[in-house]
DSSP file (Angstrom, degrees, kcal/mol; ACC not computed):
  #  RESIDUE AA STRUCTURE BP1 BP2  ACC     N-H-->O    O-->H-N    N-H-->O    O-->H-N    TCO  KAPPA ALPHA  PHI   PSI    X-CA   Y-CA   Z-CA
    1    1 A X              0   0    0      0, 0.0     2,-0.2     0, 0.0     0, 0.0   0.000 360.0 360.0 360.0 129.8    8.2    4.9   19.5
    2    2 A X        -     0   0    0      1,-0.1    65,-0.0     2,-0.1    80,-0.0  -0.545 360.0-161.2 -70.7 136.0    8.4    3.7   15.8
    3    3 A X  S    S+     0   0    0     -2,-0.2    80,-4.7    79,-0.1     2,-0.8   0.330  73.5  77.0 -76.2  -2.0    5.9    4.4   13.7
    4    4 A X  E     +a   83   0A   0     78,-0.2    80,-0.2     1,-0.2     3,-0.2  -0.842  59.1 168.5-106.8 112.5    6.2    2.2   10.7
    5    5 A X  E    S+     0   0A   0     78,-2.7     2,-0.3    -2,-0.8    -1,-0.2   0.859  70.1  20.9 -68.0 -33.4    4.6   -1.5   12.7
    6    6 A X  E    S+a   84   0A   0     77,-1.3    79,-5.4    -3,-0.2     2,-0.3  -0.930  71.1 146.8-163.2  89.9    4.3   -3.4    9.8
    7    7 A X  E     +a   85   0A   0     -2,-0.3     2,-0.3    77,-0.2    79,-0.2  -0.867  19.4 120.6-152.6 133.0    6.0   -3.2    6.1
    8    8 A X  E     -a   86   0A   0     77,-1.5    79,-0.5    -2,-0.3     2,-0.4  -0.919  53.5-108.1 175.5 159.2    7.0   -5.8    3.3
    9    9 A X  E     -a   87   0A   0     -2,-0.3    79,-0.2    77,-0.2     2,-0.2  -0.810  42.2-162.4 -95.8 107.0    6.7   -7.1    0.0
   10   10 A X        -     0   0    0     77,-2.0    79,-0.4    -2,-0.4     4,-0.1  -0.467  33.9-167.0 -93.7 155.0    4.8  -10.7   -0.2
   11   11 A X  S    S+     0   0    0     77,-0.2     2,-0.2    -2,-0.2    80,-0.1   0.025  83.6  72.6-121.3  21.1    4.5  -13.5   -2.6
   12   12 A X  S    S-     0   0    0     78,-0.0     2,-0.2     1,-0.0    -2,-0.1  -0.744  99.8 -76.9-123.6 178.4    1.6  -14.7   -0.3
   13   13 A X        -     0   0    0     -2,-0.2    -2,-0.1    75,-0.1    85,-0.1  -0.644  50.2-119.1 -80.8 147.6   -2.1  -13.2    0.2
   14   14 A X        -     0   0    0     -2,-0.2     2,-0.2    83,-0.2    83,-0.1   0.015   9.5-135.1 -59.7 170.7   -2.3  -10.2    2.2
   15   15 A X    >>  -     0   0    0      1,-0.1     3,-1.7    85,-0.0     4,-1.5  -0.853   8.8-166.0-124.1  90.8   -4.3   -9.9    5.5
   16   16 A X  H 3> S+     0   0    0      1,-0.2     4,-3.9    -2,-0.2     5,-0.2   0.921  99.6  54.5 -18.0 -69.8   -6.8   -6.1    5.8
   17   17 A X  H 3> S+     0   0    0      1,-0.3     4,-1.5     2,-0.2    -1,-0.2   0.541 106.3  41.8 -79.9 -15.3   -6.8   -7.5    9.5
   18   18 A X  H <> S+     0   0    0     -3,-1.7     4,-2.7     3,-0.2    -1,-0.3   0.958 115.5  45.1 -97.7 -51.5   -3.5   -7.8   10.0
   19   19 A X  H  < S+     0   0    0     -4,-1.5     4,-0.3     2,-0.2    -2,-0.2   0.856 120.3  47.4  -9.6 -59.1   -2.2   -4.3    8.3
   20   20 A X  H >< S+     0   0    0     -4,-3.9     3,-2.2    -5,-0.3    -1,-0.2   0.976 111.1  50.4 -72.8 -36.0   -5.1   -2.7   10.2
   21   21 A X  H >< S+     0   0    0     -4,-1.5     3,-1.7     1,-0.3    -2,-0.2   0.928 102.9  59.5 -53.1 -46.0   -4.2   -4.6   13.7
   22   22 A X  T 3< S+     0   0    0     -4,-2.7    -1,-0.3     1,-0.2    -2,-0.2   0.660 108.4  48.7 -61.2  -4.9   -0.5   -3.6   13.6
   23   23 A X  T <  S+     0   0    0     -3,-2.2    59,-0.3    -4,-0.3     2,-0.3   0.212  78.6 119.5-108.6   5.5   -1.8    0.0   13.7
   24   24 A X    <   +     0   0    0     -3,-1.7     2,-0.2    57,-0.1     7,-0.0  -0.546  36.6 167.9 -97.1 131.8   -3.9   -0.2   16.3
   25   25 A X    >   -     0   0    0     -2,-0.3     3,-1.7    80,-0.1    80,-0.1  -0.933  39.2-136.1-157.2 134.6   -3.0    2.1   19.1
   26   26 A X  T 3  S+     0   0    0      1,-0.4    -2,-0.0    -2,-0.2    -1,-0.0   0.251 104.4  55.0 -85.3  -0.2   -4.9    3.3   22.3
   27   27 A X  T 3  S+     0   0    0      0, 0.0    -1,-0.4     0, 0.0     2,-0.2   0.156  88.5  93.4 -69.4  -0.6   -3.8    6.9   21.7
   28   28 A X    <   -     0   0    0     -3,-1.7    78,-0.2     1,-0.1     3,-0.1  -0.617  49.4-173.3-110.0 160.7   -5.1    7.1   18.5
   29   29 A X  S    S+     0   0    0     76,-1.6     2,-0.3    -2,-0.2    77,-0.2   0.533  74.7  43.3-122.3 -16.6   -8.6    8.4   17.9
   30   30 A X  E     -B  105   0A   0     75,-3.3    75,-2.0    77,-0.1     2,-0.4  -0.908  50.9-173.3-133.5 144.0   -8.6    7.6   13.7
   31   31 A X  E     -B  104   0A   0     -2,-0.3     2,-0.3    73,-0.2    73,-0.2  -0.950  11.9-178.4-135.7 125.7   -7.5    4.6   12.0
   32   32 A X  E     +B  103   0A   0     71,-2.3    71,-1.5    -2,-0.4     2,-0.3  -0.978  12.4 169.0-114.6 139.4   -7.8    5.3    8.0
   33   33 A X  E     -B  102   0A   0     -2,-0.3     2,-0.3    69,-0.2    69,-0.2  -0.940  17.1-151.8-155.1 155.1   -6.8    2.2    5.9
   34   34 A X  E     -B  101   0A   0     67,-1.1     2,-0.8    -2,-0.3    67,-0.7  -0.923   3.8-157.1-153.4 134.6   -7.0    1.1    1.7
   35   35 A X  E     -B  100   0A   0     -2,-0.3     2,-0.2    65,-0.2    65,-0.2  -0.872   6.5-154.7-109.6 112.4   -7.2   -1.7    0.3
   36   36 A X  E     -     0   0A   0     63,-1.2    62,-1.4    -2,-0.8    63,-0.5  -0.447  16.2-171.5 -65.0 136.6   -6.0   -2.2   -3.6
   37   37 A X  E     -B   97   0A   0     60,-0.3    60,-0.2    -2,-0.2    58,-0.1  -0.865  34.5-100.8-146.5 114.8   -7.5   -4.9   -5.7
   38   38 A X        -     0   0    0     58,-1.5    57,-2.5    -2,-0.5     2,-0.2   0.051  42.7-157.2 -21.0 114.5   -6.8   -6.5   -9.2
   39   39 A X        -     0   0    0      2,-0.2    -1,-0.1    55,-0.2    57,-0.1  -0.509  18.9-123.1-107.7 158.6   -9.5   -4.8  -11.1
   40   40 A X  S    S+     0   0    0     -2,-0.2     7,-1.0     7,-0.1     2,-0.4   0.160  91.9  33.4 -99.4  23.7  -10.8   -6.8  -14.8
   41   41 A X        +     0   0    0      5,-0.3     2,-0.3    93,-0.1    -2,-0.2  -0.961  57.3 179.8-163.8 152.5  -10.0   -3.6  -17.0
   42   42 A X  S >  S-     0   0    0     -2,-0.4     3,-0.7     5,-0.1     4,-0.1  -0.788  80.4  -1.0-154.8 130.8   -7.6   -0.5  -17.2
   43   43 A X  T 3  S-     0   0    0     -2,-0.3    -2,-0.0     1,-0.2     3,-0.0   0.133 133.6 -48.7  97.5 -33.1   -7.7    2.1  -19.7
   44   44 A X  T 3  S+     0   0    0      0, 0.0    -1,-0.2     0, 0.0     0, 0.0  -0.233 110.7 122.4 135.0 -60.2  -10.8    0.5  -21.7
   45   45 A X  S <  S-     0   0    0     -3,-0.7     2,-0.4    -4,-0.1    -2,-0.1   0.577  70.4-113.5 -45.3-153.7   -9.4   -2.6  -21.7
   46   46 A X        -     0   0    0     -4,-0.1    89,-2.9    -5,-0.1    90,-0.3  -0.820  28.6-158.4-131.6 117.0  -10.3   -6.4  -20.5
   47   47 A X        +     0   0    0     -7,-1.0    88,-0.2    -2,-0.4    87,-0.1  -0.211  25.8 161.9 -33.4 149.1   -7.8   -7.6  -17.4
   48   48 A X        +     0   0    0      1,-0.3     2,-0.6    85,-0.2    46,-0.3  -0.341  63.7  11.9-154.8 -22.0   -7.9  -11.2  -17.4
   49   49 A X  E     -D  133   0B   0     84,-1.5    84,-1.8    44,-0.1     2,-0.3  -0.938  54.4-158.8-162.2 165.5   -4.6  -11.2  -15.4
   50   50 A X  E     -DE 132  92B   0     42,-1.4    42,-3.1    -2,-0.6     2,-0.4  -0.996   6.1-172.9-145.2 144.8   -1.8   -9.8  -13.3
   51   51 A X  E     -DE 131  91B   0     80,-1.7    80,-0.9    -2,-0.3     2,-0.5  -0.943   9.4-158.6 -95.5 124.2    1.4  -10.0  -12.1
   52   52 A X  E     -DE 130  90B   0     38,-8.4    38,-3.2    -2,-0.4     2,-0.4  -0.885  14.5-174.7-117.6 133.6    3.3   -7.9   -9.6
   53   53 A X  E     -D  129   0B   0     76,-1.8    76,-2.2    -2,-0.5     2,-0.3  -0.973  11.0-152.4-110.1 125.8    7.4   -8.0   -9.8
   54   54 A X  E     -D  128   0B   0     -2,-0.4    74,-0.2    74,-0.3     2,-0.2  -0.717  18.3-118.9 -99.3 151.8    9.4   -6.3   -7.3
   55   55 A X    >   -     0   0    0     72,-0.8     3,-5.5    -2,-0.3     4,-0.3  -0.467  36.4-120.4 -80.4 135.7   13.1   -4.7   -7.2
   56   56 A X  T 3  S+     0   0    0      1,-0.3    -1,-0.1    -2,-0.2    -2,-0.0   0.305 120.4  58.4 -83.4  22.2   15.2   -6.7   -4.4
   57   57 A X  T 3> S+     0   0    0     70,-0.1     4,-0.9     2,-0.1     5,-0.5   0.249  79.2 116.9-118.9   5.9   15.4   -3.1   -2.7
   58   58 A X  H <> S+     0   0    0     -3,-5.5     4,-5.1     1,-0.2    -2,-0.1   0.935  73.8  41.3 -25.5 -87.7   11.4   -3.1   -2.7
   59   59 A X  H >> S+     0   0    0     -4,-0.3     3,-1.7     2,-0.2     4,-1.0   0.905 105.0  54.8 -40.9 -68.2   11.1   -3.0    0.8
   60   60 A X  H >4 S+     0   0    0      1,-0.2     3,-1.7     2,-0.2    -2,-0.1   0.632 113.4  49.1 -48.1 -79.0   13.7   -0.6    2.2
   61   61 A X  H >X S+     0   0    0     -4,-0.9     4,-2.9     1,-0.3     3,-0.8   0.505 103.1  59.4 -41.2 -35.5   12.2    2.0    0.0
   62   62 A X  H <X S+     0   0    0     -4,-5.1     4,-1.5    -3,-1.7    -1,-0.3   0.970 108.8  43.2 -52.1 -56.0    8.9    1.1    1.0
   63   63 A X  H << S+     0   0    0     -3,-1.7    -1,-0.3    -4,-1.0    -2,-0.2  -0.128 104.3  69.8-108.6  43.6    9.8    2.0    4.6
   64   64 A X  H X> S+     0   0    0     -3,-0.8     4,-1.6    -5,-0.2     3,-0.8   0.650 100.7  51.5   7.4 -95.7   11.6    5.0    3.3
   65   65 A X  H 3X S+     0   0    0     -4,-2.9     4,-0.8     1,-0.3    -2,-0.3   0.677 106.1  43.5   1.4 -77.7    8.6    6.0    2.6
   66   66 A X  H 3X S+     0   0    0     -4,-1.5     4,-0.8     1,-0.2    -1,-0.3   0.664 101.4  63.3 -82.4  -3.8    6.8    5.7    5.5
   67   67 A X  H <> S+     0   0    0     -3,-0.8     4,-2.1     2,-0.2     3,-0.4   0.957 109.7  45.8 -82.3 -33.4    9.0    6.9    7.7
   68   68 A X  H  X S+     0   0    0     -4,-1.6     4,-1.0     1,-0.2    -1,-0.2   0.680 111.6  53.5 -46.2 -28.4    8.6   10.4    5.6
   69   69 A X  H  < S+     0   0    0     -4,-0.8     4,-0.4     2,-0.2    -1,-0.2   0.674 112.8  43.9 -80.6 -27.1    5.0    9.9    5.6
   70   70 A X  H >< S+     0   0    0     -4,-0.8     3,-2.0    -3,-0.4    10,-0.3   0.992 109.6  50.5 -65.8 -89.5    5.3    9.6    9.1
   71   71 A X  H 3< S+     0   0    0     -4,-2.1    -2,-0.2     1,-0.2    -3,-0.2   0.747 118.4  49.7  17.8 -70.3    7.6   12.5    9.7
   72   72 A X  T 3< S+     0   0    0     -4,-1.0     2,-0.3    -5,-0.2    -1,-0.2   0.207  89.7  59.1 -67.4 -18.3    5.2   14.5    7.6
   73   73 A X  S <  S+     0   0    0     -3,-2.0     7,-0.5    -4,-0.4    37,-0.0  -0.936  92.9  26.9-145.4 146.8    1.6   14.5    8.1
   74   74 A X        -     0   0    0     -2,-0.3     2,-0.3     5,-0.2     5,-0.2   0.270  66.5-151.8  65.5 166.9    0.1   15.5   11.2
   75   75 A X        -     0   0    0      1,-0.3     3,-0.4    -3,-0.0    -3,-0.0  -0.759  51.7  -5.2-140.1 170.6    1.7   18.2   13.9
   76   76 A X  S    S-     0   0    0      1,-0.3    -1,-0.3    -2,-0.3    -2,-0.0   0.663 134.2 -10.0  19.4 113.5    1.6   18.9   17.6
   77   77 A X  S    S+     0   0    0      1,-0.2    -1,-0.3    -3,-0.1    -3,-0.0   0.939 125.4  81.6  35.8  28.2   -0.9   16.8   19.5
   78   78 A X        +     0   0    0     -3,-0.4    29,-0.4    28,-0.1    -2,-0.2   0.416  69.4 165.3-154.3  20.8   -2.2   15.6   16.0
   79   79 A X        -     0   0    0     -5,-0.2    27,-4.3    27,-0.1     2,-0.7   0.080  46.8-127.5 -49.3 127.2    0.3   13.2   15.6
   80   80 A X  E     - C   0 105A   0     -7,-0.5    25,-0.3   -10,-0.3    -1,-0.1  -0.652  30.2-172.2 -48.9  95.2    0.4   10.4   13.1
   81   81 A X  E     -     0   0A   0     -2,-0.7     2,-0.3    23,-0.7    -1,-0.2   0.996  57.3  -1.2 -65.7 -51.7    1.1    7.0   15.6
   82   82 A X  E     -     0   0A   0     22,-0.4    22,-1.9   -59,-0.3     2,-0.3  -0.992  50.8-166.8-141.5 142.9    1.7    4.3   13.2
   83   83 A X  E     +aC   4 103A   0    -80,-4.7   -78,-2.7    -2,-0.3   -77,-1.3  -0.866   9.9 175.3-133.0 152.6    1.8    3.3    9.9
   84   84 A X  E     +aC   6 102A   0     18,-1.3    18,-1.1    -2,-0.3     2,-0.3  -0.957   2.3 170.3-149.9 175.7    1.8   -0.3    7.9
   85   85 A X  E     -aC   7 101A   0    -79,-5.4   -77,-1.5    -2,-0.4     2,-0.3  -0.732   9.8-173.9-174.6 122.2    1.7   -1.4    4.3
   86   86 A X  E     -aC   8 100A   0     14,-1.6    14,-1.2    -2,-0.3     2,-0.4  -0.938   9.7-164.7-107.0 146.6    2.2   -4.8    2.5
   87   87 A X  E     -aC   9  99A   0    -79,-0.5   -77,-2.0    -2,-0.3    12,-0.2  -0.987  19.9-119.4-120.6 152.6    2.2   -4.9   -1.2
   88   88 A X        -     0   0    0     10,-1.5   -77,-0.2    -2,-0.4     2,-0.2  -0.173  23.0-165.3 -64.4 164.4    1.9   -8.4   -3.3
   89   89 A X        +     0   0    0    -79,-0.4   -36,-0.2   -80,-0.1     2,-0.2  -0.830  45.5  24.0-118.2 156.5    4.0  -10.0   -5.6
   90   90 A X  E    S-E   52   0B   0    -38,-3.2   -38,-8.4    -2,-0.2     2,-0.5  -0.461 102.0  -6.5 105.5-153.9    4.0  -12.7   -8.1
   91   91 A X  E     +E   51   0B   0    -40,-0.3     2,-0.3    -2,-0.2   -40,-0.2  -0.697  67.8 176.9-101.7 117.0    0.5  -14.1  -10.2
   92   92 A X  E     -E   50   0B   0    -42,-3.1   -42,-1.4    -2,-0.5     2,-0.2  -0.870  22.6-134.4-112.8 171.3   -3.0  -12.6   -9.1
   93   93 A X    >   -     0   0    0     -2,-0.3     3,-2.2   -44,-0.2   -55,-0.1  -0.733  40.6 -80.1-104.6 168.6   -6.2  -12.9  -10.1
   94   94 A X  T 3  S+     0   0    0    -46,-0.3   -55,-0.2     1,-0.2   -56,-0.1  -0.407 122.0  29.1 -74.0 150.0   -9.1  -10.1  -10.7
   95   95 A X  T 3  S+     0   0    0    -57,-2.5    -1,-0.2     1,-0.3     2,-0.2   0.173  88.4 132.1  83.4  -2.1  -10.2   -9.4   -7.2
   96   96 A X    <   -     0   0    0     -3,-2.2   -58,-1.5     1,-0.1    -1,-0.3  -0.436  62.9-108.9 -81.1 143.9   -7.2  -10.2   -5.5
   97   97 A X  E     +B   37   0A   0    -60,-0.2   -60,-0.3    -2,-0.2   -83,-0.2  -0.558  39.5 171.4 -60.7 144.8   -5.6   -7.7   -2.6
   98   98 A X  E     +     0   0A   0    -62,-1.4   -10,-1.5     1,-0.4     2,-0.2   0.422  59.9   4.3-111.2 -62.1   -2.7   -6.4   -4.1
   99   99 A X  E     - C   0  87A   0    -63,-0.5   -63,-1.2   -12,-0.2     2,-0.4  -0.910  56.8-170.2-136.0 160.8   -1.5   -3.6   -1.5
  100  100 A X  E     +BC  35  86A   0    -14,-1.2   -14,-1.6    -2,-0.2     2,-0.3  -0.968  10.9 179.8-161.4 138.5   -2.9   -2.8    1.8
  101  101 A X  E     -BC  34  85A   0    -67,-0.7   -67,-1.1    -2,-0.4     2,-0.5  -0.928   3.4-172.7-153.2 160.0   -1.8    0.4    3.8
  102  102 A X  E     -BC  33  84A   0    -18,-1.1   -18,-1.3    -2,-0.3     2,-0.3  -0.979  12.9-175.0-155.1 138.2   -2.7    2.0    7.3
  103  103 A X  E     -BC  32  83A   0    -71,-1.5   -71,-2.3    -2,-0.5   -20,-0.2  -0.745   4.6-165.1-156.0 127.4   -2.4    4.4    9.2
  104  104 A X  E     +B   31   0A   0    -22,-1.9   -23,-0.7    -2,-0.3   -22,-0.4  -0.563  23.2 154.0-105.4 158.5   -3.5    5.6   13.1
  105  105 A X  E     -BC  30  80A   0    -75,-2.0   -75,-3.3   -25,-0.3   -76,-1.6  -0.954  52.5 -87.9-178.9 169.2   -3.4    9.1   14.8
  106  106 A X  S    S+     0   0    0    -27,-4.3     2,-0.5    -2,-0.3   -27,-0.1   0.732 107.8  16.8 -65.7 -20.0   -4.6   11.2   17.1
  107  107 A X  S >> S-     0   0    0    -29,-0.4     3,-2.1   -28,-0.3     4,-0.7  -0.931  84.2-106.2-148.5 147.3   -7.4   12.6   15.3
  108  108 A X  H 3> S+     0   0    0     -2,-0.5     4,-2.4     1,-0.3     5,-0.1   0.726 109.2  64.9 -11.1 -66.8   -9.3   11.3   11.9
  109  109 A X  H >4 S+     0   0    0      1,-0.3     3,-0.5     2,-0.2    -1,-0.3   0.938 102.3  43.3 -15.5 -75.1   -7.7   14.0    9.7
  110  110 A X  H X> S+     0   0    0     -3,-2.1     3,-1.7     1,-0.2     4,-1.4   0.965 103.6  62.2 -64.4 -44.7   -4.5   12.9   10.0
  111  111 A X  H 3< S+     0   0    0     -4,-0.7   -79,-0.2     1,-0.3    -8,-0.2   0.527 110.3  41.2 -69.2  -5.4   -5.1    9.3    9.6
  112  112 A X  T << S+     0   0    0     -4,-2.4    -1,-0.3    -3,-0.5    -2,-0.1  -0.228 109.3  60.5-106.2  45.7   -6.6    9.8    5.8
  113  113 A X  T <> S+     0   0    0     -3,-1.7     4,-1.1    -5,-0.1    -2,-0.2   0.354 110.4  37.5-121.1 -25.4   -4.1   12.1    5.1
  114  114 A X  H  X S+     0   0    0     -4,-1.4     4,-1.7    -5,-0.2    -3,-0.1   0.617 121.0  48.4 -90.6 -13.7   -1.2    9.5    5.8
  115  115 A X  H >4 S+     0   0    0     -5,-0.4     3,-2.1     2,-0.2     4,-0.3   0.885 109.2  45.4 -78.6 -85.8   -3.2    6.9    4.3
  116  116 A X  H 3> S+     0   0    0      1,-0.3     4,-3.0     2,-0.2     5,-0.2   0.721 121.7  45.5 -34.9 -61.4   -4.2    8.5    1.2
  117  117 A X  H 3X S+     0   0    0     -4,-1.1     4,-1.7     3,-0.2    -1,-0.3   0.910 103.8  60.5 -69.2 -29.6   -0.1    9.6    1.2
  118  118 A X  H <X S+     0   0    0     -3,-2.1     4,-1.2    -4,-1.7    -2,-0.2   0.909 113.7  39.4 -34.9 -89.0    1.2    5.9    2.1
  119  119 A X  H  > S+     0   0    0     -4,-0.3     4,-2.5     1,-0.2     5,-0.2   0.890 118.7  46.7 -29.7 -63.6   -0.6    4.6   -1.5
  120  120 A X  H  X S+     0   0    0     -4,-3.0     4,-0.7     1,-0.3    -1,-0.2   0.858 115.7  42.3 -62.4 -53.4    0.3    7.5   -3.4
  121  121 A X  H  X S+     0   0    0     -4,-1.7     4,-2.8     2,-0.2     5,-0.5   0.690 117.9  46.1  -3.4 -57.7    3.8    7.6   -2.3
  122  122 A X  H  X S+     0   0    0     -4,-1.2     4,-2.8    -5,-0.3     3,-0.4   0.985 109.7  59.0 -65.2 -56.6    4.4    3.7   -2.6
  123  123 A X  H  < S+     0   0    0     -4,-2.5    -1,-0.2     1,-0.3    -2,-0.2   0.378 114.2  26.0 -47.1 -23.4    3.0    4.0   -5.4
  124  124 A X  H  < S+     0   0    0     -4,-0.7    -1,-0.3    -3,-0.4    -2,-0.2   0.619 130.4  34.6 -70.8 -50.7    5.5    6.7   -7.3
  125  125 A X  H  < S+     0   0    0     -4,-2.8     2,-0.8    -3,-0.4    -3,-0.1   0.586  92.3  82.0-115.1 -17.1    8.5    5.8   -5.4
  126  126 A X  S  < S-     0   0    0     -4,-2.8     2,-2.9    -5,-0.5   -68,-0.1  -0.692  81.3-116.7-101.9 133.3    8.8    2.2   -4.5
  127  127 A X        +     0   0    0     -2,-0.8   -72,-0.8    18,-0.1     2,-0.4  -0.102  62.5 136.3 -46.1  37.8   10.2   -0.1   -7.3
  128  128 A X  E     -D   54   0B   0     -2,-2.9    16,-0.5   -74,-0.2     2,-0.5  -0.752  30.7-170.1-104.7 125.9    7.2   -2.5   -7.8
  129  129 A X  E     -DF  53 143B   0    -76,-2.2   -76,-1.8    -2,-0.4     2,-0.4  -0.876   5.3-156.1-115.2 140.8    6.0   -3.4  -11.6
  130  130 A X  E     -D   52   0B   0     12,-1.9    12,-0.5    -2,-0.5     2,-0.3  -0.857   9.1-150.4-127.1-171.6    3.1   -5.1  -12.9
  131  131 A X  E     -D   51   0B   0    -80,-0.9   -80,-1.7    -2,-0.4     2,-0.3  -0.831  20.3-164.9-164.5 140.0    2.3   -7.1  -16.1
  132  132 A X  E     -D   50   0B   0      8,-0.5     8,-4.4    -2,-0.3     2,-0.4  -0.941   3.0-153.3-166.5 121.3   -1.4   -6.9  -17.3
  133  133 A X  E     -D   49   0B   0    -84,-1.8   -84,-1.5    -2,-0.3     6,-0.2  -0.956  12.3-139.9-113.7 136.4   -3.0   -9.2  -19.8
  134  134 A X  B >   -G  137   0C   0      3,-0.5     3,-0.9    -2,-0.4   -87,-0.3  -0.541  16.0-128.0 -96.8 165.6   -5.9   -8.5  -22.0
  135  135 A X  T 3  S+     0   0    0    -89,-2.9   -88,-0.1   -88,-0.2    -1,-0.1   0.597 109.3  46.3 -57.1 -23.0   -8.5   -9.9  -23.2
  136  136 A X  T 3  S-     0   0    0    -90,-0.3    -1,-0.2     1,-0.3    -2,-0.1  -0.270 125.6 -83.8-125.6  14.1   -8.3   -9.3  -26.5
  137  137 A X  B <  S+G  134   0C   0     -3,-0.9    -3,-0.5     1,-0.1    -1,-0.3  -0.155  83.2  67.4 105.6 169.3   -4.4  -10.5  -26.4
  138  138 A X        -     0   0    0     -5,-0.1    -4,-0.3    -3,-0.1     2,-0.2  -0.576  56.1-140.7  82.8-166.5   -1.0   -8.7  -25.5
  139  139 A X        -     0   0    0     -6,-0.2     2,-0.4     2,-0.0    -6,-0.3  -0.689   8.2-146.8 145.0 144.0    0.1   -7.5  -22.6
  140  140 A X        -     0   0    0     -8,-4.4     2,-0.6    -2,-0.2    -8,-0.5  -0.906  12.5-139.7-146.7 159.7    1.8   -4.8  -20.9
  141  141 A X        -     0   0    0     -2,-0.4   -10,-0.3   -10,-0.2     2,-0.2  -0.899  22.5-156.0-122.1 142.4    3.9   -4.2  -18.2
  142  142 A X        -     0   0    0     -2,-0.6   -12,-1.9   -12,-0.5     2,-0.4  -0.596  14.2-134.8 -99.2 169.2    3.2   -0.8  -16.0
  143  143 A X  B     -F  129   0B   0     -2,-0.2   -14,-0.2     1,-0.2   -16,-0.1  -0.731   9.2-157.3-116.0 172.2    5.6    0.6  -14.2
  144  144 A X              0   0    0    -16,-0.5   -18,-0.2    -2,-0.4    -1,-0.2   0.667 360.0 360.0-105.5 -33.2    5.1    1.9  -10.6
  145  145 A X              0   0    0    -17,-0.4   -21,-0.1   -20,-0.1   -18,-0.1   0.363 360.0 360.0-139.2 360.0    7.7    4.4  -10.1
């Protein structure tokens, strides 16, 4: 079976419940999941807004990605089942879901060890940028990979 249920880049609000439902599997004994959210500071600074822009190859990379992550974490009867992941695009506000990642397996372990790698992963390799305004003026844009 493929493991990746559920992956793409949105210009709409995410759903937790739908990210964690595509991952939901009756073999699995762990479901580990994180949800990112527009924070009002970075660095020191004051957030007052955000932007996320993505690279039109966003997605395949993403699930690039997970299939490695997949591949990769867990062994033998400790098998990763499924993984999902949306990330945002476009104008958020502080508090908003930005990225939202999952992963099920047979036992707990594995399913924060593919979660925890999903984020860091997207987060390094898949083309995604944001743009951050401060409070105190300016702006910058960080880069994701």
């Amino acid at each position: 079976m493929e493991p990746i249920m559920l992956v793409g880049v949105r210009d709409t609000p995410l759903s937790v419940d739908e990210v964690v439902s595509a991952v939901a599997d009756g073999q699995a004994g762990g479901t580990a999941f994180f949800v990112g959210t527009v924070r009002d500071h970075d660095h020191g600074r004051g957030v007052t807004a955000l932007s996320y822009s993505a690279h039109p190859s966003a997605t395949d990379r993403m699930r690039e990605v997970m299939e490695k992550v997949a591949a990769d974490t867990g062994s033998e009867g400790r098998a990763v089942h499924r993984v999902a992941a949306l990330h945002r695009v476009g104008d958020l506000a502080i508090g908003d879901i930005a990225v939202v990642v999952a992963a099920s397996a047979s036992h707990r372990e594995e399913a924060f060890a593919a979660c925890r790698r999903l984020i860091d992963d997207i987060k390094a390799e898949v083309p995604i940028w944001k743009r951050q305004e401060f409070a105190e003026g300016g702006a910058e844009w960080v880069g994701a990979c």
